[in-house]
C-alpha positions in Angstrom: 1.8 -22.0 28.4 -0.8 -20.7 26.4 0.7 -19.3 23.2 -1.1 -16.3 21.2 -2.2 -16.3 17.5 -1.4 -12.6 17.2 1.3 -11.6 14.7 4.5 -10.2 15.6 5.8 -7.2 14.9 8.5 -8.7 12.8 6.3 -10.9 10.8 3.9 -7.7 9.9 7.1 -5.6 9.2 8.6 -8.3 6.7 5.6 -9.1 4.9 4.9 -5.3 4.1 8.1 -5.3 2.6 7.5 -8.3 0.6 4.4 -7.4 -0.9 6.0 -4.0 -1.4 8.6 -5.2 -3.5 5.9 -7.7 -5.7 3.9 -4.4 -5.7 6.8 -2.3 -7.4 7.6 -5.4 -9.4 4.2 -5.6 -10.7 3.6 -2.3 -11.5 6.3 -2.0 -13.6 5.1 -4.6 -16.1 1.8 -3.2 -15.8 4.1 -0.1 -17.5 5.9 -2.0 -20.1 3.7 -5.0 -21.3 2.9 -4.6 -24.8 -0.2 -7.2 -24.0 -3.3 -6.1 -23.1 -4.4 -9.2 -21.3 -1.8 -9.2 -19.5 -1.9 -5.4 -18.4 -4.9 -5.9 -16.9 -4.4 -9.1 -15.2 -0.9 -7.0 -13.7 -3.0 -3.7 -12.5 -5.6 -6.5 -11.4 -2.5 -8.1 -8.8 -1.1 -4.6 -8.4 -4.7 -3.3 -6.8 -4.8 -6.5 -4.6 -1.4 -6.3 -3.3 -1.6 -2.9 -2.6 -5.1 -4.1 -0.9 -2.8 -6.8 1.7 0.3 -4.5 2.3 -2.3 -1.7 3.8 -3.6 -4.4 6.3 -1.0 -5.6 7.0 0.6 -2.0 7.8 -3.0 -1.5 9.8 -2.8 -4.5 11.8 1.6 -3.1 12.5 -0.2 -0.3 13.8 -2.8 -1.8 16.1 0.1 -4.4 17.2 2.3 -1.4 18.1 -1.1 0.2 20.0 -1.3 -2.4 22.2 1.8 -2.8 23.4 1.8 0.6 24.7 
């Protein structure tokens, strides 16, 4: 049997949620960090993340596409 590479539905699903949380996480000691540095290195993660969790929510969509 010849097993597919795609990601499931589930997998996409959880790891938006994941990065979602890291995300909210993130941004909040991007808020209340009294060092620069380290404010920027947050915002820096933040603008990544957010970066991931919108693939992986476009590849959710093209998974749910297909299926169709």
């Amino acid at each position: 049997m010849k097993q597919s590479n795609k990601p499931t539905k589930k997998f996409l699903i959880l790891m938006s949620i994941l990065f979602g949380i890291q995300i909210i996480v993130f941004s909040y000691t991007v808020m209340f960090t009294p060092y620069t540095f380290l404010r920027g290195l947050n915002l820096l993660v933040v603008i990544v993340l957010s970066f991931v969790t919108g693939t992986f929510v476009r590849e959710l969509f093209i998974a749910i596409k297909e299926n169709r």
